[in-house]
DOKEZA-816062 format. One record per atom (N, C-alpha, C): residue number from 1; residue in one letter; x, y, z. Coordinates in Angstrom, 2 decimals. Layout:
<nodes>
 seq type    east   north      up
 NUM    A       X       Y       Z
...
</nodes>
This chain:
<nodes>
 seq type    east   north      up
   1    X   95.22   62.09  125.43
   1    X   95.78   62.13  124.11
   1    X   94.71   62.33  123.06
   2    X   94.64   62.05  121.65
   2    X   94.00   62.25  120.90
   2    X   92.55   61.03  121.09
   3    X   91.95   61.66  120.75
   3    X   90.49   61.17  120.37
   3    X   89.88   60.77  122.12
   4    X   90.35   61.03  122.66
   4    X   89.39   61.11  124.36
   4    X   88.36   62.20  124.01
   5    X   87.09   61.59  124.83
   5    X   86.04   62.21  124.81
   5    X   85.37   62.43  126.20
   6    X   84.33   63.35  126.05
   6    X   83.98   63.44  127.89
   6    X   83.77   62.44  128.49
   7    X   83.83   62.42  129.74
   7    X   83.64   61.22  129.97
   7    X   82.32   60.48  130.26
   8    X   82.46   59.11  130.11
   8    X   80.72   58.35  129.90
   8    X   80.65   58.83  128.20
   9    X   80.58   60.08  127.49
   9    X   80.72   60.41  126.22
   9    X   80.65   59.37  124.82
  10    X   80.00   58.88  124.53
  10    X   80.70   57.95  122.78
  10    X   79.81   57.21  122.74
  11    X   80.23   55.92  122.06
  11    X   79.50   54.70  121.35
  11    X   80.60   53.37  121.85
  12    X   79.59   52.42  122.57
  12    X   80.21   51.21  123.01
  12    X   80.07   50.37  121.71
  13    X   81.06   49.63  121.05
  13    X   81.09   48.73  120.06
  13    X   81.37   47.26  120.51
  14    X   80.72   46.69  119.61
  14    X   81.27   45.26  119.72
  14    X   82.94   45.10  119.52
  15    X   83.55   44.38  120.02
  15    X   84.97   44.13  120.23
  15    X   85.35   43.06  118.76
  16    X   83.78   42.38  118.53
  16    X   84.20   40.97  117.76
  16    X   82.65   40.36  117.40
  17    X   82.69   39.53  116.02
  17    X   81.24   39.17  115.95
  17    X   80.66   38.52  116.65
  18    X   79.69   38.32  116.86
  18    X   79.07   37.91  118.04
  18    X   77.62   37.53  118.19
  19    X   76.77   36.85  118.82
  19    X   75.27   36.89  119.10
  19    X   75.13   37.80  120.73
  20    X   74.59   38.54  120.46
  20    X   74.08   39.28  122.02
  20    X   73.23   38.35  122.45
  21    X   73.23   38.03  123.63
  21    X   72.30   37.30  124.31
  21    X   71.59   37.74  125.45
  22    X   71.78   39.30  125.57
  22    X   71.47   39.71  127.01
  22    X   71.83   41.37  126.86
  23    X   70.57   41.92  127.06
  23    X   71.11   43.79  127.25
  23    X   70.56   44.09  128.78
  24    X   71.67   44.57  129.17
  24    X   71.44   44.16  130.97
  24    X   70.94   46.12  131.35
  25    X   70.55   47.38  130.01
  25    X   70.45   48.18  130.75
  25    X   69.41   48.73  129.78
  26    X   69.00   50.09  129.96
  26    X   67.60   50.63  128.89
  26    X   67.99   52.43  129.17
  27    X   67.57   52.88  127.61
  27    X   68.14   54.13  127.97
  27    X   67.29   55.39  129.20
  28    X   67.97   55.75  129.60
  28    X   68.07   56.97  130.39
  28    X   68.23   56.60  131.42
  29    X   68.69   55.34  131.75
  29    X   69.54   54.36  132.64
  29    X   71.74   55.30  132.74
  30    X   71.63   56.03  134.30
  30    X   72.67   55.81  134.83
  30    X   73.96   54.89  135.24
  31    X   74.43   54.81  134.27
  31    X   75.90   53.58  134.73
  31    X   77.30   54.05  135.03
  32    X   77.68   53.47  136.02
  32    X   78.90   53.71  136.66
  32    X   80.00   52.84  135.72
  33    X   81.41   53.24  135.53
  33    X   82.30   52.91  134.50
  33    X   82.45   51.29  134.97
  34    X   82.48   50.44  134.18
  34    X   82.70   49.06  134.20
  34    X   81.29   48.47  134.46
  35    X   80.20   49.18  134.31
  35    X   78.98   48.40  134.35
  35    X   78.58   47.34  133.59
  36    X   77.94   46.23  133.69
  36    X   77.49   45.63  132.23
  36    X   76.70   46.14  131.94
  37    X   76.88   46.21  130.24
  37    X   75.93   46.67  129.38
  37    X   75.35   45.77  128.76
  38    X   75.73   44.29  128.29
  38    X   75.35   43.53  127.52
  38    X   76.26   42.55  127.64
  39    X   75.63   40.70  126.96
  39    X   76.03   39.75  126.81
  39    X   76.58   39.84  125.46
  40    X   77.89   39.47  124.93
  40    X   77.66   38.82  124.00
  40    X   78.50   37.49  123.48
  41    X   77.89   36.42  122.46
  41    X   78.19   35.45  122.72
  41    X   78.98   35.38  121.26
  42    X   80.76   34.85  121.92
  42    X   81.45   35.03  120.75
  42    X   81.88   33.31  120.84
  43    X   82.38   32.82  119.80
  43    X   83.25   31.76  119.66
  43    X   83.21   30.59  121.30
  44    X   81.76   30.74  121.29
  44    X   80.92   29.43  122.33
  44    X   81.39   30.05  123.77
  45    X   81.81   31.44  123.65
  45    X   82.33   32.00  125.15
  45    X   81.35   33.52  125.43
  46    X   80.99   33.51  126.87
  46    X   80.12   34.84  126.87
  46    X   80.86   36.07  127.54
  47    X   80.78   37.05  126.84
  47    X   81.72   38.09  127.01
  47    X   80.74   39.48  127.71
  48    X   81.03   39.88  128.62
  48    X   80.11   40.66  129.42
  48    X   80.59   42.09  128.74
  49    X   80.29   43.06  128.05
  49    X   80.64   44.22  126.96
  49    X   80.21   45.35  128.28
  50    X   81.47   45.85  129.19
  50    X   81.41   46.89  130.10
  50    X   81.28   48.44  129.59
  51    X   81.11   49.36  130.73
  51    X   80.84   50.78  130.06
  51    X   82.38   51.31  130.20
  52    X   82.89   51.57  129.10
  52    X   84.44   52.47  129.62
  52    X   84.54   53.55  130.65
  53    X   83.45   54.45  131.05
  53    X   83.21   55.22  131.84
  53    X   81.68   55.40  131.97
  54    X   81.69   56.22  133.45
  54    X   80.31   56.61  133.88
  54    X   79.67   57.37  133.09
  55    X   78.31   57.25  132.83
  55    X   77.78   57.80  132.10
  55    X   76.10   57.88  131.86
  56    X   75.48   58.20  131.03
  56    X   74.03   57.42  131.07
  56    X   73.81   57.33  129.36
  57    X   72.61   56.27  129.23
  57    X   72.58   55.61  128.41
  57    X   71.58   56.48  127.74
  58    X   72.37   56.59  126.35
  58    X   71.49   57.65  125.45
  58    X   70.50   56.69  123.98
  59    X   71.12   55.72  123.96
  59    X   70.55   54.35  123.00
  59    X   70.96   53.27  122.62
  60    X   70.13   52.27  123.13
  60    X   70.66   50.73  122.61
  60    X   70.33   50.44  121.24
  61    X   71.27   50.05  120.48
  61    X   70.83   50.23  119.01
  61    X   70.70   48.28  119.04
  62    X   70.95   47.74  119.75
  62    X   70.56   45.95  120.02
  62    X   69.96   45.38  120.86
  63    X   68.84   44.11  120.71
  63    X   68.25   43.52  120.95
  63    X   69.17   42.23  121.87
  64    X   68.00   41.18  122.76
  64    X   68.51   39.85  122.55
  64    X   68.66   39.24  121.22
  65    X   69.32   38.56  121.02
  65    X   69.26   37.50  119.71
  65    X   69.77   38.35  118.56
  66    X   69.91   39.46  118.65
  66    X   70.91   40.34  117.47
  66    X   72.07   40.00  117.34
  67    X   72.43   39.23  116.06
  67    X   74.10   38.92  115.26
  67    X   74.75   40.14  115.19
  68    X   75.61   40.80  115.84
  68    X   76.76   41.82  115.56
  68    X   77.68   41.20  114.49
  69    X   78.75   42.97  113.82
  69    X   79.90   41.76  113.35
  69    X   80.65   42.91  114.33
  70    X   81.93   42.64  114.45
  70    X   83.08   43.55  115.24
  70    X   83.08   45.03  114.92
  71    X   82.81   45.83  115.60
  71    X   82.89   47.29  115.12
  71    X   81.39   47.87  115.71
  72    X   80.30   47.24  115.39
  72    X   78.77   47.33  115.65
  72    X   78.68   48.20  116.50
  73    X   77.97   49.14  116.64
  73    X   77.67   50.39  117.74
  73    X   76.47   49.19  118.92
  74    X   76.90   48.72  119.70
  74    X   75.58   48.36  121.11
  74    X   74.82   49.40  121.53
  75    X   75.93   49.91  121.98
  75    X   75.02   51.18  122.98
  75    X   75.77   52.38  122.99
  76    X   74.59   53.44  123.06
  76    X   75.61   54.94  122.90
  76    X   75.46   55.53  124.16
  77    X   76.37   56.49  124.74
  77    X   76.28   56.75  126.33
  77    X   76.70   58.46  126.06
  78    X   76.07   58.94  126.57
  78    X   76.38   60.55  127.26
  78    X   76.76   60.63  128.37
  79    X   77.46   61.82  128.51
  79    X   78.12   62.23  129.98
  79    X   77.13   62.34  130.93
  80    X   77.78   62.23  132.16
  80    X   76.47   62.23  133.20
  80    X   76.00   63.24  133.70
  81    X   74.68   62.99  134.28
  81    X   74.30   64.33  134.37
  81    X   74.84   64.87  135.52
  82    X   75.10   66.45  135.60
  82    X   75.80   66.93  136.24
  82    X   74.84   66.51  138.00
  83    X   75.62   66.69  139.29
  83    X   74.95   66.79  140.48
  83    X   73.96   67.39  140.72
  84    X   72.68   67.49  140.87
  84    X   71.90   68.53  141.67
  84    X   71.24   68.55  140.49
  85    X   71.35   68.83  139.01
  85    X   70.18   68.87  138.69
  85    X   70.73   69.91  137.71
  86    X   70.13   70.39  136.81
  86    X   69.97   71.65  135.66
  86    X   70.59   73.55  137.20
  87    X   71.54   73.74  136.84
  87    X   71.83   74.86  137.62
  87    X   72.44   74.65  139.05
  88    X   72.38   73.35  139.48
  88    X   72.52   73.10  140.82
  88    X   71.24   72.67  141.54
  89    X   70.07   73.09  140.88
  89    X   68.72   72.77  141.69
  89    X   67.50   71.90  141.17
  90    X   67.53   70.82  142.50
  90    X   67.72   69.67  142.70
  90    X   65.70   69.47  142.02
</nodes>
């Protein structure tokens, strides 16, 4: 439907304000969809912030100990790289 993007494709946001307590990946890091990407610690509960799809990690814009508020870009992800390499060769 509207606003789907490639997949792995976009910007992971915070769901809700929060303290991050944990960035579990670093960019040009490969992740498979539902990976953790990060801790974050909302309302005395820790919320593990997954990847919606496979993808690789193009920038963590947060630290440990970084206050989010809801909306906050974490991490931005590009599509993955294709098999084999640039052309097919490896």
């Amino acid at each position: 439907g509207e606003g789907r993007q490639r997949a792995g494709a976009g910007e992971v946001k915070a769901p809700m304000p929060g303290l991050v307590l944990r960035v579990l990946i670093e960019p040009g890091q490969q992740v498979a969809a539902g990976a953790g990407l990060a801790v974050l610690e909302a309302m005395k509960m820790e919320n593990q912030i997954k990847a919606p799809a496979a993808g690789v990690v193009a920038a963590v814009r947060v630290e440990a100990g970084t206050a989010v508020e809801k909306g906050q870009v974490l991490v931005v992800l590009a599509a993955p790289e294709p098999a084999g390499g640039v052309d097919g060769v490896a």
